[in-house]
C-alpha positions as CSV (number, residue, x, y, z in Angstrom):
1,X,-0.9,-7.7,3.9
2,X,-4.5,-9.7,3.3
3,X,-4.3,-11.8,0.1
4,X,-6.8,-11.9,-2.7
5,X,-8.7,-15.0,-1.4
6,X,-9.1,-13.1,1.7
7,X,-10.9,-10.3,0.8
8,X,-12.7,-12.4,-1.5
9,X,-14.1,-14.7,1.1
10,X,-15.4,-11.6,3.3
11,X,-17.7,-10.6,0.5
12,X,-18.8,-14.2,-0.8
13,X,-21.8,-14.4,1.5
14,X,-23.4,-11.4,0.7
15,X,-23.0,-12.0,-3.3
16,X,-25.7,-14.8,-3.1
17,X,-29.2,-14.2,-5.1
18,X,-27.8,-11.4,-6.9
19,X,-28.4,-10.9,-11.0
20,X,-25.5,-13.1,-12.8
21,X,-24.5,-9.9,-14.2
22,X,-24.2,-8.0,-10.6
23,X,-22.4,-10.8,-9.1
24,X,-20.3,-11.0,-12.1
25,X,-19.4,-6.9,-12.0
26,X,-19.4,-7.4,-7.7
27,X,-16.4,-10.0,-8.3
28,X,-14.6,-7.6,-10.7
29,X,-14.4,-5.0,-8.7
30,X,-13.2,-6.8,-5.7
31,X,-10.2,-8.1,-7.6
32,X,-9.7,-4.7,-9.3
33,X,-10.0,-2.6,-6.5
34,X,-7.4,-4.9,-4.7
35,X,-4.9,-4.4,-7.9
36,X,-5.6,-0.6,-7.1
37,X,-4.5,-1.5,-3.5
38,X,-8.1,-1.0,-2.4
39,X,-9.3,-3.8,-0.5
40,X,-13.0,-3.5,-0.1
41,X,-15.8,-5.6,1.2
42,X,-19.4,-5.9,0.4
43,X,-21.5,-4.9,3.1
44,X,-25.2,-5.5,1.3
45,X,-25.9,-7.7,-1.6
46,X,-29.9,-9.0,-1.9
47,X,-32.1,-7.7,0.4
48,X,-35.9,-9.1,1.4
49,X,-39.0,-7.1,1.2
50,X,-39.1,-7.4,5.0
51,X,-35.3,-6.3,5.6
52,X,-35.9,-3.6,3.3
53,X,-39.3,-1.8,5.5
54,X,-36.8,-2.7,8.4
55,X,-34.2,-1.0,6.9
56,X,-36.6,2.2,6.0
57,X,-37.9,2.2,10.0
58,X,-34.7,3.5,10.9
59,X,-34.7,6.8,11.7
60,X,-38.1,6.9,11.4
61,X,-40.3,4.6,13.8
62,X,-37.0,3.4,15.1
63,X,-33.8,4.8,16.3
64,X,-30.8,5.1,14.6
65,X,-30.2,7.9,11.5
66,X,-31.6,7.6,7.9
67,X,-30.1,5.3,5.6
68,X,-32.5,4.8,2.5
69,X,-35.4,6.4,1.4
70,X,-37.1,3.4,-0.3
71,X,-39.2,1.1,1.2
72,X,-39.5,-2.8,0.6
73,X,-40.2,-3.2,-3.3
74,X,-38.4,0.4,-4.2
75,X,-35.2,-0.7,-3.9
76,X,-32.9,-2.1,-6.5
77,X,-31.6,-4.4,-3.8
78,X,-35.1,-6.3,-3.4
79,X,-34.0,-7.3,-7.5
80,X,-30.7,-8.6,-6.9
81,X,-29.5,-5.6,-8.8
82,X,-27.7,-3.7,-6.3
83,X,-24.8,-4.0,-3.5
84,X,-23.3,-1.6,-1.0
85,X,-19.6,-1.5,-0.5
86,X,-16.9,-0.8,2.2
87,X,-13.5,-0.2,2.6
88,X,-11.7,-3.2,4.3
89,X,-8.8,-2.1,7.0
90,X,-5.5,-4.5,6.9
91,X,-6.5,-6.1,10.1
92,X,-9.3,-8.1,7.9
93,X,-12.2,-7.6,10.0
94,X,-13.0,-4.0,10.5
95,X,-14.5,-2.0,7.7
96,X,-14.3,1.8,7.0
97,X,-16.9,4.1,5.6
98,X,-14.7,7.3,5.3
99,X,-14.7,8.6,1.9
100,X,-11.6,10.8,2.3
101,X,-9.2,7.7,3.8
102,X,-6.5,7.3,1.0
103,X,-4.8,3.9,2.5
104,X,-3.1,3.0,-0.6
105,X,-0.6,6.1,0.2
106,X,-1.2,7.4,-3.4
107,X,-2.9,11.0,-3.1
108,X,-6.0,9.9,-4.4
109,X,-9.1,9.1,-2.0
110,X,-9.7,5.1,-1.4
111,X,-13.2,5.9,-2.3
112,X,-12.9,7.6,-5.3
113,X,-10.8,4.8,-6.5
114,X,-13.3,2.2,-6.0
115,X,-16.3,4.6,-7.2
116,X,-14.1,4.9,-10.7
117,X,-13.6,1.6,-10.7
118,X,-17.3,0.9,-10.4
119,X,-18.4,2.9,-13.1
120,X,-15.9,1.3,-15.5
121,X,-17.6,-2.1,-14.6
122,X,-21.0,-0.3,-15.4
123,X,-22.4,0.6,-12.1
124,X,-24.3,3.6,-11.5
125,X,-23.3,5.2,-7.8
126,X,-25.6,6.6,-5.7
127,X,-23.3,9.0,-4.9
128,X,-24.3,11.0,-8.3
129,X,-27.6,11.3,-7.5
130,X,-28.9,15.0,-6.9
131,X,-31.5,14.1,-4.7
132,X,-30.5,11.4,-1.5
133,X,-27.3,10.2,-1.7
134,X,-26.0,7.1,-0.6
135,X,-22.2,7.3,-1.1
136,X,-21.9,2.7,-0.4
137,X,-24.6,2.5,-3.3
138,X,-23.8,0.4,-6.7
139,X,-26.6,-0.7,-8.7
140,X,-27.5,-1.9,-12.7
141,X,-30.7,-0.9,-13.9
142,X,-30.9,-2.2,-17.2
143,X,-33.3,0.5,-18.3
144,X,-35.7,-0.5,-15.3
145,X,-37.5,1.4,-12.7
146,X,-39.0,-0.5,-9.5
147,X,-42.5,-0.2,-10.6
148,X,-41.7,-2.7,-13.5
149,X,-39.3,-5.1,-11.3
150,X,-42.1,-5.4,-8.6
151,X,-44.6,-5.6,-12.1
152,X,-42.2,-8.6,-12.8
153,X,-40.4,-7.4,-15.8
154,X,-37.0,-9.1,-16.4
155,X,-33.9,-6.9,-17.3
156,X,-33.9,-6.8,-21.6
157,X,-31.4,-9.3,-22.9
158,X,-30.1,-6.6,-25.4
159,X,-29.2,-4.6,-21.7
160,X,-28.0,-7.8,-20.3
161,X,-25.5,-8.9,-23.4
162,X,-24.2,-5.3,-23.5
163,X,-23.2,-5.6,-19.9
164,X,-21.9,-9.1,-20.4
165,X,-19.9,-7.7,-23.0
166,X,-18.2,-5.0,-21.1
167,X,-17.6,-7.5,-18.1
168,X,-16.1,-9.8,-20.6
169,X,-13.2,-6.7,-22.2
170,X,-12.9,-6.0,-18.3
171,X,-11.7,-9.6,-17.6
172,X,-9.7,-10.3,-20.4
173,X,-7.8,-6.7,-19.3
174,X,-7.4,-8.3,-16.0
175,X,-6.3,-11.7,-17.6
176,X,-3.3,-10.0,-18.5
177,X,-1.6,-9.7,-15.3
178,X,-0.7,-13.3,-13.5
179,X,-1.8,-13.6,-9.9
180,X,1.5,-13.2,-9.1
181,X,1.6,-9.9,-10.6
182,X,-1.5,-8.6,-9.1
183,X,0.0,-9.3,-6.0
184,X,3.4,-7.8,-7.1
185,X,1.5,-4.8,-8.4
186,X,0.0,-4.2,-4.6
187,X,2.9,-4.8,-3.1
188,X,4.7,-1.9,-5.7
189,X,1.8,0.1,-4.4
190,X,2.2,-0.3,-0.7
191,X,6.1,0.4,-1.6
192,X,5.0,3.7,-3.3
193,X,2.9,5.0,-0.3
194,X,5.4,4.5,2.1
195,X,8.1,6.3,0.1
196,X,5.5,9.2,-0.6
197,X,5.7,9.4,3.4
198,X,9.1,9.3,3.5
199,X,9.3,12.0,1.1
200,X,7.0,13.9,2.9
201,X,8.5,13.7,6.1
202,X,11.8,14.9,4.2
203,X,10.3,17.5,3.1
204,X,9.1,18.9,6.7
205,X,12.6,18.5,7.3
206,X,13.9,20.5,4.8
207,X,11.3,23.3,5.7
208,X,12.3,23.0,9.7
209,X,15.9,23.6,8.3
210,X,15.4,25.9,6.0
211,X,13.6,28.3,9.0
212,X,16.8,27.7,10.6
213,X,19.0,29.3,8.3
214,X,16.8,31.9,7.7
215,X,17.1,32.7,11.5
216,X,20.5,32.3,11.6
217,X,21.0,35.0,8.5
218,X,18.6,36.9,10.1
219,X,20.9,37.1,13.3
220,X,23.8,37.4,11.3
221,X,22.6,40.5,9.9
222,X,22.2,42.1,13.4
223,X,25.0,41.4,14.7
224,X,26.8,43.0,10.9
225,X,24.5,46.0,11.6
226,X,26.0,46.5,15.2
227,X,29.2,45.8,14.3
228,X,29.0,48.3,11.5
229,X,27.4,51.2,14.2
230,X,30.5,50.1,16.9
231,X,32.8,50.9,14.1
232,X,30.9,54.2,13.3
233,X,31.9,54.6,17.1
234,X,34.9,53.8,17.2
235,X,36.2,56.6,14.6
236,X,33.8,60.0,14.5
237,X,34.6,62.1,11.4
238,X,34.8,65.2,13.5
239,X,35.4,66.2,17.1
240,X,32.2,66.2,19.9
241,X,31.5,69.4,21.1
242,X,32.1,68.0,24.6
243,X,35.7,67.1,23.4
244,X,36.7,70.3,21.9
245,X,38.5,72.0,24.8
246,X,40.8,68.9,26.0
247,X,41.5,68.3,21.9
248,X,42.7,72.0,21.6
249,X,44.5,71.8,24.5
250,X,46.3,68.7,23.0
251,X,46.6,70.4,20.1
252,X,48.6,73.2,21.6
253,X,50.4,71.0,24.0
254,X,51.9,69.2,20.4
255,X,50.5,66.2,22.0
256,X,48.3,65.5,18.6
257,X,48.5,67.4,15.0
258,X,45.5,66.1,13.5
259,X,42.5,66.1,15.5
260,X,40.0,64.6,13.1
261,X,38.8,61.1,13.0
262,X,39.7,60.1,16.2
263,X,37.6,57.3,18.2
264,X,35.8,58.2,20.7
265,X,37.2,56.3,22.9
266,X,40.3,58.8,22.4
267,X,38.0,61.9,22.6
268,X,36.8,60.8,26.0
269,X,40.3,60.0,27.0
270,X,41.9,63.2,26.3
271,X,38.3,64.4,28.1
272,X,39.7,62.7,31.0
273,X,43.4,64.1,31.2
274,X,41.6,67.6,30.4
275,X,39.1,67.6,33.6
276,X,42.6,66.3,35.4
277,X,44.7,69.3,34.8
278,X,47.0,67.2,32.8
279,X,46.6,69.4,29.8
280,X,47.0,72.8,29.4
281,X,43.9,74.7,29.3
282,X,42.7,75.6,25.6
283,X,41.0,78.8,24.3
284,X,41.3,82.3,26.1
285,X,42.9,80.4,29.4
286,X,46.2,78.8,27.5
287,X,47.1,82.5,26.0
């Protein structure tokens, strides 16, 4: 399982030139996300003018799909005041973008962990915007738009303390938990998923077995039913037609005194000693 440190190294890079404040938030939610058993990475931190027109080409006057819909200036990341995440697989290296992957075994999306995560911290995710939406997005404003970052404005220090502020209740939340026991807490967590799966798999099981039965009872209840038409057979509550004649011939021979319920295999016996001549003949013939 990757340690702390080393998701926090794969991100450290890309946290350079941000706002204080950003970096600050950028760290938290690295470290919180990996309490969640999230591991994440951050893919874009500060971003030039001339990355940014790059960026914008794409799709457009170069290949590849499109990723952003500002150009270089209309961007929070041109600021400092914006980062694009990923979700970092266990292997360290590769990174995932799929918003539905719940690696963390706990029924609730990787994604939407981090994304809540995020918005505790203060972010606002571009994944709430109605118009474009870029799901990797994080960004602080402070009450800004582009036109008065590339103006020069600087984020209000009222904005900036309030944020401060929040960063500081989320840190002394997280102070509360050793290292050790962030790292038994994701460890409790990987424990968790895999006993979900076990459960789950149990569960398929129990449904495999529980057709089983059902087929077996519904087997069961055939063979009952034939049984219980065999045994309607075997004793007929009164005499076939085609039995009649070697019956009263028994009948008069004294061979049988009650003719009634008799099985059919008797009726078709007595039929058989009848078309013999082994009985004498019944009706009109016998007088």
């Amino acid at each position: 399982m990757l340690t702390l440190e080393q998701v926090r190294s794969r991100s450290a890079a890309r946290l350079a030139g941000l706002h204080p404040v950003i970096e600050r938030a950028a760290r938290l939610l690295i470290d919180r996300c990996y309490a969640e058993g999230v591991p994440i990475v951050i893919t874009q931190g500060l971003r030039t003018i001339a990355e940014q027109n790059a960026l914008y080409a794409q799709g457009r006057s170069k290949p590849g799909a499109i990723v952003t819909n500002a150009r270089g200036g209309y961007s929070y990341h041109n600021f400092g005041l914006a980062v694009d995440f990923a979700l970092l697989l266990q292997d360290g290296r590769q990174v995932s973008w799929d918003r539905r992957r719940d690696g963390d075994g706990d029924r609730t999306a990787d994604w939407t962990e981090v994304v809540r995560q995020a918005k505790a911290l203060g972010f606002e995710w571009g994944g709430d915007w109605s118009g474009f939406k870029d799901y990797p997005h994080l960004q602080m404003d402070f009450g800004l738009a582009t036109a008065d970052l590339r103006a020069g404005k600087e984020p209000p220090r009222s904005r900036v303390e309030a944020a401060e502020k929040r960063l500081n209740q989320m840190e002394e939340e997280a102070d509360e938990l050793s290292q050790a026991e962030r790292q038994e807490l994701a460890n409790l967590r990987t424990e968790v998923g895999e006993l979900r799966s076990r459960i789950e798999a149990l569960a398929k099981n129990r449904d495999v077995l529980k057709q089983d039965v059902e087929e077996q009872g519904r087997i069961i209840v055939k063979v009952q039913e034939q049984a219980n038409r065999l045994e309607e057979q075997s004793s007929l509550k009164a005499v076939p037609d085609w039995a009649k004649p070697a019956v009263q011939a028994a009948v008069k021979a004294g061979w049988i005194d009650t003719p009634e319920d008799g099985s059919y295999d008797f009726y078709r016996f007595l039929k058989v000693l009848h078309s013999a001549g082994l009985l004498p003949p019944s009706g009109k013939e016998g007088k």
